[in-house]
N, CA, C and O atoms as a GROMACS GRO file, in nm:
protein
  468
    1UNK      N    1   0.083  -0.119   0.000
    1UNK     CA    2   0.000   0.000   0.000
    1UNK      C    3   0.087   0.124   0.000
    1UNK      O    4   0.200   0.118   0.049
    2UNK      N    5   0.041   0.231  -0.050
    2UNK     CA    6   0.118   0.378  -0.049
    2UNK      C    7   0.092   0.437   0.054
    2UNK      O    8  -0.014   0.411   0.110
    3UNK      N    9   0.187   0.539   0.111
    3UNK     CA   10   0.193   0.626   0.237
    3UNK      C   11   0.104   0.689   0.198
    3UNK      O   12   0.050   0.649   0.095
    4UNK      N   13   0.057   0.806   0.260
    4UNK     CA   14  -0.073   0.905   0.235
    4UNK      C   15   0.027   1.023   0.156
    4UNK      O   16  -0.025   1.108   0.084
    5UNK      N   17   0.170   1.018   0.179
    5UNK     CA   18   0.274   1.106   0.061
    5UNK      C   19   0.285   1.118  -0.049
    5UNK      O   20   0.286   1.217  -0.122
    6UNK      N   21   0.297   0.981  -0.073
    6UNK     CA   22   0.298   0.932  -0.214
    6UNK      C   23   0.142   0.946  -0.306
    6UNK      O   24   0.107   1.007  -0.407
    7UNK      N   25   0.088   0.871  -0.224
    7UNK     CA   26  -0.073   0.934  -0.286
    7UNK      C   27  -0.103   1.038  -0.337
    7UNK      O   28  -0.143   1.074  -0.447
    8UNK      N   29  -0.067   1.106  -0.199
    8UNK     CA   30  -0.128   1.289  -0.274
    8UNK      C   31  -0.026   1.337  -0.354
    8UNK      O   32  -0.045   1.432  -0.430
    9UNK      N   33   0.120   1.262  -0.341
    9UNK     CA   34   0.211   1.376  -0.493
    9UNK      C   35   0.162   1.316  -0.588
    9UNK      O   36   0.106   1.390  -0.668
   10UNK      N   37   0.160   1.177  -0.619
   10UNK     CA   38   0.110   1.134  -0.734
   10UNK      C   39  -0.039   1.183  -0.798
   10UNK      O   40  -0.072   1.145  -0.910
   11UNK      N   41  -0.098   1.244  -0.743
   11UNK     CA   42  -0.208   1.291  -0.865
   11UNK      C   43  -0.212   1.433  -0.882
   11UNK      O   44  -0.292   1.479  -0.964
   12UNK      N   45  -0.140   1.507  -0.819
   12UNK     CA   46  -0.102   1.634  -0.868
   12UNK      C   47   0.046   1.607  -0.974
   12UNK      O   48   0.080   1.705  -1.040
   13UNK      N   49   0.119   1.494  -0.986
   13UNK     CA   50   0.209   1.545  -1.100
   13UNK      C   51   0.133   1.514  -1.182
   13UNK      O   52   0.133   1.580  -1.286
   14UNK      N   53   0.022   1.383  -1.164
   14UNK     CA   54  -0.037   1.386  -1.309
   14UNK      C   55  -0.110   1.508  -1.328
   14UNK      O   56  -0.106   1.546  -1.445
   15UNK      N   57  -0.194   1.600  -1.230
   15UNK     CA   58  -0.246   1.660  -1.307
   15UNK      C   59  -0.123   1.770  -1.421
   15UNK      O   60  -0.133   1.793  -1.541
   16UNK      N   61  -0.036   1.807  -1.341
   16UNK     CA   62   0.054   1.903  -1.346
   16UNK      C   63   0.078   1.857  -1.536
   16UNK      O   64   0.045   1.911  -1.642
   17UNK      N   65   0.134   1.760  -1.507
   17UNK     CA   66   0.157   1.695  -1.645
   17UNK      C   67   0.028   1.719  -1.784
   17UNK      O   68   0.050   1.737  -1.904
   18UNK      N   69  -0.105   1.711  -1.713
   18UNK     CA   70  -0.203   1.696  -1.779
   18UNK      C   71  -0.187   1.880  -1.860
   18UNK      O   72  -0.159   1.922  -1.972
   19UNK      N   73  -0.211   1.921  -1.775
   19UNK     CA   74  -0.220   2.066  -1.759
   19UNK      C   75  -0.135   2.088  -1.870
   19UNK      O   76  -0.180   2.092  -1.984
   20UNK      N   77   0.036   2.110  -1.835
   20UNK     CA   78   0.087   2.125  -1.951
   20UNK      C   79   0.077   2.076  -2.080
   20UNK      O   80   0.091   2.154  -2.174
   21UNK      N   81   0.059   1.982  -2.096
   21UNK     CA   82   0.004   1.909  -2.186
   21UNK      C   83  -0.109   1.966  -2.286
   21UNK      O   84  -0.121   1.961  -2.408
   22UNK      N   85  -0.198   2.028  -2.168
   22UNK     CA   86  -0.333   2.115  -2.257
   22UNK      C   87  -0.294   2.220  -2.274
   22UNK      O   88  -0.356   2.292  -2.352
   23UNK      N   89  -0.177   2.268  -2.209
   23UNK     CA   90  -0.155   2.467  -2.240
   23UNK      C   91  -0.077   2.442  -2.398
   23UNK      O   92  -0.095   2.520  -2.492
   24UNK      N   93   0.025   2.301  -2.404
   24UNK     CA   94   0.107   2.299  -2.526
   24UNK      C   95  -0.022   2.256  -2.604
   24UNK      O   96   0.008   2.150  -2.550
   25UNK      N   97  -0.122   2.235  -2.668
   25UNK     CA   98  -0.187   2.224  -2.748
   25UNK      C   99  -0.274   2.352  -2.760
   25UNK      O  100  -0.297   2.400  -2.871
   26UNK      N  101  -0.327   2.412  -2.640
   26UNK     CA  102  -0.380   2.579  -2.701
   26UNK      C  103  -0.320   2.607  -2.782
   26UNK      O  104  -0.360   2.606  -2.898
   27UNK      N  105  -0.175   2.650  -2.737
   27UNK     CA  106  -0.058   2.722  -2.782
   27UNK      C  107  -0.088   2.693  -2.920
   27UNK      O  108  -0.143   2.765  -3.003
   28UNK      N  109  -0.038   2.566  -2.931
   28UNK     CA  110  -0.019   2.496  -3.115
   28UNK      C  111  -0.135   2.539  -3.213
   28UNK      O  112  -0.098   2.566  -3.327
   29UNK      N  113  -0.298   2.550  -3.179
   29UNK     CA  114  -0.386   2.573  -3.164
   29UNK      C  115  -0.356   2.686  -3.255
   29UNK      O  116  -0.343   2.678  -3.377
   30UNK      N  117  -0.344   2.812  -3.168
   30UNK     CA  118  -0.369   2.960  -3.156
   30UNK      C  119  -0.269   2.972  -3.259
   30UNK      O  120  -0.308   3.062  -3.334
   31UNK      N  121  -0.129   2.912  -3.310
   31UNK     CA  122  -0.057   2.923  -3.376
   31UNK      C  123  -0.089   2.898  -3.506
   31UNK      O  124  -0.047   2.981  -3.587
   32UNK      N  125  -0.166   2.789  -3.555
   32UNK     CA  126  -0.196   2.772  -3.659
   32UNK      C  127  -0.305   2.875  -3.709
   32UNK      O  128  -0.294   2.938  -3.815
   33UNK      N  129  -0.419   2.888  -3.616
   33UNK     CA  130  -0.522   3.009  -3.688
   33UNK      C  131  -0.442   3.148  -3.688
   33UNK      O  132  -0.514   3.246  -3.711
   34UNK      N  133  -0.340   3.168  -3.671
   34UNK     CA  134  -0.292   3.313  -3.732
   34UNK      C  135  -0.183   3.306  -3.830
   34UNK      O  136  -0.101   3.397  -3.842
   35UNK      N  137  -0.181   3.197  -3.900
   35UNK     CA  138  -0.124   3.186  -4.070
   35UNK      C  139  -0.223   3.231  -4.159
   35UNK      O  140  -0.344   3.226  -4.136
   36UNK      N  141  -0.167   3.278  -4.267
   36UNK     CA  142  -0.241   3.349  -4.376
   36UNK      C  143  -0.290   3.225  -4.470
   36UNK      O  144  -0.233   3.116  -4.471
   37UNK      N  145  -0.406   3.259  -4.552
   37UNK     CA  146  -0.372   3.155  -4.680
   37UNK      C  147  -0.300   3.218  -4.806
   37UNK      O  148  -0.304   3.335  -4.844
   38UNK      N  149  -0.234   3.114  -4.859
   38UNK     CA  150  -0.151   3.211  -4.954
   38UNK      C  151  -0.226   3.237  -5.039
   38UNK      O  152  -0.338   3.187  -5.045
   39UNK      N  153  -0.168   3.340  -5.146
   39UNK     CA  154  -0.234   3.398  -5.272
   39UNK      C  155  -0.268   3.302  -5.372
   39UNK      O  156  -0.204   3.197  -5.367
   40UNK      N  157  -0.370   3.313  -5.479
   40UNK     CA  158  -0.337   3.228  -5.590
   40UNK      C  159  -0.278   3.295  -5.685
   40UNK      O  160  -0.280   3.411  -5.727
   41UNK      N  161  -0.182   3.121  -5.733
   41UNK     CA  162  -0.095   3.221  -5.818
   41UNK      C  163  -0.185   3.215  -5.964
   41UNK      O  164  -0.304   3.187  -5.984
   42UNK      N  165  -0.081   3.253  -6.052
   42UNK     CA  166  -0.141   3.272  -6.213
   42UNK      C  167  -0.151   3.152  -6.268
   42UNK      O  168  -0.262   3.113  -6.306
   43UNK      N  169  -0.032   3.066  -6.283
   43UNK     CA  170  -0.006   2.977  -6.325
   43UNK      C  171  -0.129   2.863  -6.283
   43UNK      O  172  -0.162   2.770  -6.358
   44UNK      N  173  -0.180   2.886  -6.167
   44UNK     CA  174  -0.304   2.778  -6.108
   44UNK      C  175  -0.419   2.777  -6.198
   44UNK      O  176  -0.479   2.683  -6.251
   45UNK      N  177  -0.442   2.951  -6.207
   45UNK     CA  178  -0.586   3.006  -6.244
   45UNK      C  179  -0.577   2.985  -6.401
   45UNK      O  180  -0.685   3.013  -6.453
   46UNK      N  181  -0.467   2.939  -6.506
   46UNK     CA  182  -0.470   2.929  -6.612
   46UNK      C  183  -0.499   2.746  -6.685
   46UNK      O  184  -0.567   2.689  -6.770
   47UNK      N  185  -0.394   2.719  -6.580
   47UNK     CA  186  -0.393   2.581  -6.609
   47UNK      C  187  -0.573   2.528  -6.541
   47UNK      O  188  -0.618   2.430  -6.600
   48UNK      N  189  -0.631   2.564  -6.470
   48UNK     CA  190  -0.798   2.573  -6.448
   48UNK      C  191  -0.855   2.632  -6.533
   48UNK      O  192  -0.963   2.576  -6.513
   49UNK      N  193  -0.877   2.702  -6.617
   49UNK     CA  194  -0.924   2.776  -6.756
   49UNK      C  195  -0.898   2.672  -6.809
   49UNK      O  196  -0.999   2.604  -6.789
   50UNK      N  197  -0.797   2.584  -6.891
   50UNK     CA  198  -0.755   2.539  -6.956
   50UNK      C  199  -0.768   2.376  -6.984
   50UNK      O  200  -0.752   2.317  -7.091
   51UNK      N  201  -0.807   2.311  -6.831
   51UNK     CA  202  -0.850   2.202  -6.815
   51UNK      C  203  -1.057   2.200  -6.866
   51UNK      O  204  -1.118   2.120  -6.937
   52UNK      N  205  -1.108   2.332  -6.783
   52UNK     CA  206  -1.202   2.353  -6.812
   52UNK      C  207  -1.241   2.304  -7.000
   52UNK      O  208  -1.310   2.213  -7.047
   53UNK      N  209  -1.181   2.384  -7.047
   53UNK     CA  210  -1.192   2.399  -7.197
   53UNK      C  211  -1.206   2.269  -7.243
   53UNK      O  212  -1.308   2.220  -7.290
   54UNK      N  213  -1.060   2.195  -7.221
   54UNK     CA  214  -1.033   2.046  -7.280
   54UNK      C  215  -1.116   1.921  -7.193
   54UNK      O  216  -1.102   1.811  -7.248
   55UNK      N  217  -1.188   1.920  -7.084
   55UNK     CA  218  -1.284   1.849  -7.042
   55UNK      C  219  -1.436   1.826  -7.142
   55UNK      O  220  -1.479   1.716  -7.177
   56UNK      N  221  -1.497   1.955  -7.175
   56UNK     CA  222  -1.595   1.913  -7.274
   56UNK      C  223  -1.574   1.859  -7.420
   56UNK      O  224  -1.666   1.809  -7.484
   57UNK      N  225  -1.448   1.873  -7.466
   57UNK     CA  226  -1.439   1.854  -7.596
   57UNK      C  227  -1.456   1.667  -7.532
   57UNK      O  228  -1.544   1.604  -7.591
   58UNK      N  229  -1.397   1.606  -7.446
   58UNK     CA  230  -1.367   1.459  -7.411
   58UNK      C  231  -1.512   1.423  -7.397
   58UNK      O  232  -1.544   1.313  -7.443
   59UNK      N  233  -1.628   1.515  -7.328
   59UNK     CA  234  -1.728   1.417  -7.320
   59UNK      C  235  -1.805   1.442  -7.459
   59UNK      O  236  -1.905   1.374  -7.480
   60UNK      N  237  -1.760   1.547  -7.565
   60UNK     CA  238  -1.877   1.547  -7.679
   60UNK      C  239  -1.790   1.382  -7.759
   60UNK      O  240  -1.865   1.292  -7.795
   61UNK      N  241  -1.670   1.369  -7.772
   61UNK     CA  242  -1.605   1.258  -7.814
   61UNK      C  243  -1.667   1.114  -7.761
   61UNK      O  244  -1.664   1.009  -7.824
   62UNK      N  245  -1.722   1.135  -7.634
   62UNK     CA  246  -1.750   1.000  -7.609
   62UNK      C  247  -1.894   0.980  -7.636
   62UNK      O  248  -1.940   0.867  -7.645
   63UNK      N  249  -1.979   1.106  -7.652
   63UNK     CA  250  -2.111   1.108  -7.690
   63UNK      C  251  -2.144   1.080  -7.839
   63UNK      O  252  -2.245   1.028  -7.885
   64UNK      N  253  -2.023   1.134  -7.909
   64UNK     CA  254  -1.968   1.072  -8.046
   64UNK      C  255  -1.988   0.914  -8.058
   64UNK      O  256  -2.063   0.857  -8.137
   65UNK      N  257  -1.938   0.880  -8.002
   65UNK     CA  258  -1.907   0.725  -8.034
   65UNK      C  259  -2.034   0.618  -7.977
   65UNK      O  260  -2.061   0.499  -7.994
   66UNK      N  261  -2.088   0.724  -7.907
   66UNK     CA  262  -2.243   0.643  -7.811
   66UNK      C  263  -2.326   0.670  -7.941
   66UNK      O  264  -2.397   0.588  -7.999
   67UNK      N  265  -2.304   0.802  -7.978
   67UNK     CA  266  -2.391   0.800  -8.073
   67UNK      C  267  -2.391   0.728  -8.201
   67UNK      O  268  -2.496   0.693  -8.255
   68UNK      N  269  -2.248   0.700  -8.261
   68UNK     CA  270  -2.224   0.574  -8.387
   68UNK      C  271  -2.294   0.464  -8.346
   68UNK      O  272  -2.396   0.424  -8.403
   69UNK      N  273  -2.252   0.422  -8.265
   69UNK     CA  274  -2.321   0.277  -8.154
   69UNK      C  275  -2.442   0.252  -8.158
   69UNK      O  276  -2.501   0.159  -8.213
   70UNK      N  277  -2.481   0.339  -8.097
   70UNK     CA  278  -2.615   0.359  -8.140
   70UNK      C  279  -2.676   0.350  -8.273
   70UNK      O  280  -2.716   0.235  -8.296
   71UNK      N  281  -2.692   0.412  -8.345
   71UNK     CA  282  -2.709   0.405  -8.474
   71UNK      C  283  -2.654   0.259  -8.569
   71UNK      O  284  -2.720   0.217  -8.664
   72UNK      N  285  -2.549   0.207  -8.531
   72UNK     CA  286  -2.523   0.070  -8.574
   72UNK      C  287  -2.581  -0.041  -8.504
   72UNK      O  288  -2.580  -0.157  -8.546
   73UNK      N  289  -2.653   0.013  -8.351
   73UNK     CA  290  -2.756  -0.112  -8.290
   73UNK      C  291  -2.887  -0.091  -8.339
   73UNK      O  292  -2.963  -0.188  -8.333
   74UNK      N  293  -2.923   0.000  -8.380
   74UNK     CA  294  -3.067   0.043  -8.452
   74UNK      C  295  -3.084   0.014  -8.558
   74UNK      O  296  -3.205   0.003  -8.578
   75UNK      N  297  -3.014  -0.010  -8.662
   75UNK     CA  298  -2.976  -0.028  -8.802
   75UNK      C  299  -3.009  -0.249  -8.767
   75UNK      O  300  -3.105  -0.313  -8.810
   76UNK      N  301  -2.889  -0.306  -8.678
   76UNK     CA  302  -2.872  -0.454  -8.644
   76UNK      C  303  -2.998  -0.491  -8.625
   76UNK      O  304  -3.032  -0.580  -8.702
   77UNK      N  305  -3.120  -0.438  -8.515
   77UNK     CA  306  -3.204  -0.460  -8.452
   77UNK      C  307  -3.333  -0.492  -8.532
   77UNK      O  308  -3.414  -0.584  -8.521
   78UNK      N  309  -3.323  -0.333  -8.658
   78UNK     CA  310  -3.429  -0.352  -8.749
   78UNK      C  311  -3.390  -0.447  -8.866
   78UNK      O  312  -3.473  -0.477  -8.953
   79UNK      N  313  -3.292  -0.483  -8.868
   79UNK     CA  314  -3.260  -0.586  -8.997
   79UNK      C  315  -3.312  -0.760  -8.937
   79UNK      O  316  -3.355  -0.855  -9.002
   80UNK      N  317  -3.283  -0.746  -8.780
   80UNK     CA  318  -3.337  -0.884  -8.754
   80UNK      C  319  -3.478  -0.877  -8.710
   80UNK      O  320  -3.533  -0.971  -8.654
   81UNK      N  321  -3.529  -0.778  -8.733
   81UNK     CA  322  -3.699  -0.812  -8.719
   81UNK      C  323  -3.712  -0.780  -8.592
   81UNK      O  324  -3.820  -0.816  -8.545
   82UNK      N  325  -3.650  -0.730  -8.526
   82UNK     CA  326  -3.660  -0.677  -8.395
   82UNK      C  327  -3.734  -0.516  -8.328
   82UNK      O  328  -3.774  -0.430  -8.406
   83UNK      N  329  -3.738  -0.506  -8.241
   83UNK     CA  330  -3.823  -0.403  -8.247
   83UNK      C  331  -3.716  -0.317  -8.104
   83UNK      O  332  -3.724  -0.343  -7.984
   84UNK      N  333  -3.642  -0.236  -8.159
   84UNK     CA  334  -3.562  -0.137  -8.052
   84UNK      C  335  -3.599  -0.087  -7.915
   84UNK      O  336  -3.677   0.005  -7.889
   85UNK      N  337  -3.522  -0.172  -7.821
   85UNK     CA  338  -3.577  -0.145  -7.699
   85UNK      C  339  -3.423  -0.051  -7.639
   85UNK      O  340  -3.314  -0.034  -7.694
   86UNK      N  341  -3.476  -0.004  -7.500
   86UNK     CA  342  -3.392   0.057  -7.480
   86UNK      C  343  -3.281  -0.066  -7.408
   86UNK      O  344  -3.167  -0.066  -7.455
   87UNK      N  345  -3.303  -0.135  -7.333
   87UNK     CA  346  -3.231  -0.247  -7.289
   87UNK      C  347  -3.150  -0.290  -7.408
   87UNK      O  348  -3.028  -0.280  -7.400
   88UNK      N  349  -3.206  -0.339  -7.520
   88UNK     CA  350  -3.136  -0.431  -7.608
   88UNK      C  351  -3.058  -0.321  -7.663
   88UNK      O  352  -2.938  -0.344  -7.658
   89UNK      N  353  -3.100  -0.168  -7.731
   89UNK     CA  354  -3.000  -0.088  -7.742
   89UNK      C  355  -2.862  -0.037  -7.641
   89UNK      O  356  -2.774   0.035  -7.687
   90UNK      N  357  -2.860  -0.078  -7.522
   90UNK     CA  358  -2.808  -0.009  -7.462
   90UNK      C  359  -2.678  -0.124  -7.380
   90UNK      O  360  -2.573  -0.094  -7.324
   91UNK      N  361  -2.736  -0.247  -7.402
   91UNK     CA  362  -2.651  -0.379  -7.433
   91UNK      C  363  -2.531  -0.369  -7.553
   91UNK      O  364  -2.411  -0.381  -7.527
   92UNK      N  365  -2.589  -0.344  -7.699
   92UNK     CA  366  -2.539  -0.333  -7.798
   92UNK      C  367  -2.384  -0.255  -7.757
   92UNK      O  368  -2.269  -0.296  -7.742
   93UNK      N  369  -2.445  -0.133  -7.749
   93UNK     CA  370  -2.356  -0.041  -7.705
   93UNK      C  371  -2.252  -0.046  -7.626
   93UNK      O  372  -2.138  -0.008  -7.652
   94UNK      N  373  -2.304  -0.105  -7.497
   94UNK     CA  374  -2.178  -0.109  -7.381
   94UNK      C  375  -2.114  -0.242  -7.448
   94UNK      O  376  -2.018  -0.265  -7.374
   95UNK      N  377  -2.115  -0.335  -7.544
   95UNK     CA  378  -2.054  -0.456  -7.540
   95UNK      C  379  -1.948  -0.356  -7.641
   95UNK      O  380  -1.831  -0.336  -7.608
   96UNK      N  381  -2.022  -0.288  -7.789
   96UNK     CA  382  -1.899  -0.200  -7.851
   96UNK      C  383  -1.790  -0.114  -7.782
   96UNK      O  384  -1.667  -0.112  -7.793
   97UNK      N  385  -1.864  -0.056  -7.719
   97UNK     CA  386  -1.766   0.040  -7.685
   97UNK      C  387  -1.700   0.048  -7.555
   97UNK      O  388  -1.623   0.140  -7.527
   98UNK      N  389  -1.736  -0.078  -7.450
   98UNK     CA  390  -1.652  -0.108  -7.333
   98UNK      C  391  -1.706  -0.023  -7.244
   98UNK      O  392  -1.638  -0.029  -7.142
   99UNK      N  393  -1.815   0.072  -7.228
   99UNK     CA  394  -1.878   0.168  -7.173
   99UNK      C  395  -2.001   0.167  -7.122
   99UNK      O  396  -2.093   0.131  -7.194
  100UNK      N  397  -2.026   0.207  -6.983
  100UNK     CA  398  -2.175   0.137  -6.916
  100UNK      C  399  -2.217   0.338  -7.029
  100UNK      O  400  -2.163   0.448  -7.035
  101UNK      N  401  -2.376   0.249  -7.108
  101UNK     CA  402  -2.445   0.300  -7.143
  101UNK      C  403  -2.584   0.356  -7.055
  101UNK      O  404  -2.661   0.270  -7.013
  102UNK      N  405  -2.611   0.488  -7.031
  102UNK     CA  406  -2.684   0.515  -6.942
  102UNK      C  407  -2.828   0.554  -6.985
  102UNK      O  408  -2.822   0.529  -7.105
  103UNK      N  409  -2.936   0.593  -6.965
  103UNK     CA  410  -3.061   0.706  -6.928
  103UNK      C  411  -3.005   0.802  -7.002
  103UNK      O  412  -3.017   0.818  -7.124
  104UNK      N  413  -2.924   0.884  -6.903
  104UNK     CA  414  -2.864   1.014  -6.858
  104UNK      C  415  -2.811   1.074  -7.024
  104UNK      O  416  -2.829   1.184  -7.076
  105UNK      N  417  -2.733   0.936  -7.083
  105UNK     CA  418  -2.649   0.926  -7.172
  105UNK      C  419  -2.750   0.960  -7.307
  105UNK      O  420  -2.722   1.058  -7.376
  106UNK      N  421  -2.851   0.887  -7.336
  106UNK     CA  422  -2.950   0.912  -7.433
  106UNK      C  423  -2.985   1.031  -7.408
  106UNK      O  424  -2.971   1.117  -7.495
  107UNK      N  425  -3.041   1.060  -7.283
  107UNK     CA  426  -3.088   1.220  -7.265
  107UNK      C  427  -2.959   1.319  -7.331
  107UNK      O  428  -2.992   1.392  -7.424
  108UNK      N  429  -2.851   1.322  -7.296
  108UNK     CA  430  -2.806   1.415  -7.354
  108UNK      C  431  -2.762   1.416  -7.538
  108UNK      O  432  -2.722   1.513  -7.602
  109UNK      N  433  -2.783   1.297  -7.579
  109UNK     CA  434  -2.762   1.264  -7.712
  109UNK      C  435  -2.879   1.304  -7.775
  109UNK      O  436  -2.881   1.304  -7.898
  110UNK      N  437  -2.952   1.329  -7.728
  110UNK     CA  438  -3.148   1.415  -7.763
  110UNK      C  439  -3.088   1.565  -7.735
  110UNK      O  440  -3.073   1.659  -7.813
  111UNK      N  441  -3.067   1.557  -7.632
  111UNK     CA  442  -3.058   1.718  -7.638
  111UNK      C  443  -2.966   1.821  -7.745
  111UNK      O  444  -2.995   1.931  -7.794
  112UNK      N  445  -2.817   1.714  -7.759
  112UNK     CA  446  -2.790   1.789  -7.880
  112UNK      C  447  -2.814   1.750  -8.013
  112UNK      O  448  -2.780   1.822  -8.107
  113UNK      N  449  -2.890   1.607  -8.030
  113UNK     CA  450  -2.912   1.514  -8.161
  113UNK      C  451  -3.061   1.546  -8.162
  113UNK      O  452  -3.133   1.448  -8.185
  114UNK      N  453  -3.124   1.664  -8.142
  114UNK     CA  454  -3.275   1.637  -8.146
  114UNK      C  455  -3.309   1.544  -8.307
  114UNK      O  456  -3.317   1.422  -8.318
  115UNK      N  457  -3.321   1.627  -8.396
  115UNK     CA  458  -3.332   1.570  -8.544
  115UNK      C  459  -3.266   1.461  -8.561
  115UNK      O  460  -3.279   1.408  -8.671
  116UNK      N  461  -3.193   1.407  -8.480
  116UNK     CA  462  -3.089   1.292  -8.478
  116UNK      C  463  -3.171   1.156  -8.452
  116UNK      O  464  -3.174   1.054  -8.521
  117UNK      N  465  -3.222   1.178  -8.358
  117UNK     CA  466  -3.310   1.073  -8.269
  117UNK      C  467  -3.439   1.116  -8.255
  117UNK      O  468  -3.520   1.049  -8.191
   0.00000   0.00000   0.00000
């Protein structure tokens, strides 16, 4: 068993310990919220312009090729007496072109293919 000495120093160093412990993390704390954020530079804000630009040309390219696909499963479908569903079109497609064919995907091939489709 411990003396009644030992007892009572031992939970004041822990607190003591604790304590410092929480003043070194204010500290660290208070240190970080008074850094600035840095500026942006040019070089960021161009190369973002620039990605912008070359992102849509990639999805009209792949709407390109949904759309050949298409048109060569519609063409297959009516030659075998079949009657164009969206399932069986949309099978066709993802087996050509390695690409899950969507909804989303037709919708936007209407929106710029109106006379198309």
């Amino acid at each position: 068993m411990r003396s009644s000495s030992e007892a009572s120093s031992s939970p004041s160093c822990r607190s003591k310990k604790h304590n410092n412990l929480s003043s070194n993390l204010v500290s660290s704390d208070s240190d970080s919220l008074d850094t600035k954020t840095p500026e942006k530079s040019l070089e960021l804000t161009r190369r973002t312009r620039n990605r912008d630009v070359a992102f849509p040309c990639r999805r009209y390219e792949i709407l390109g090729e949904y759309f050949a696909r298409l048109d060569c499963s519609i063409r297959l479908l009516r030659r075998k007496g079949m009657t164009p569903s969206f399932a069986k079109i949309s099978h066709t497609i993802e087996s050509l072109t390695d690409r899950r064919f969507t909804l989303g995907h037709l919708a936007q091939l209407k929106f710029l293919l109106p006379e198309a489709i």
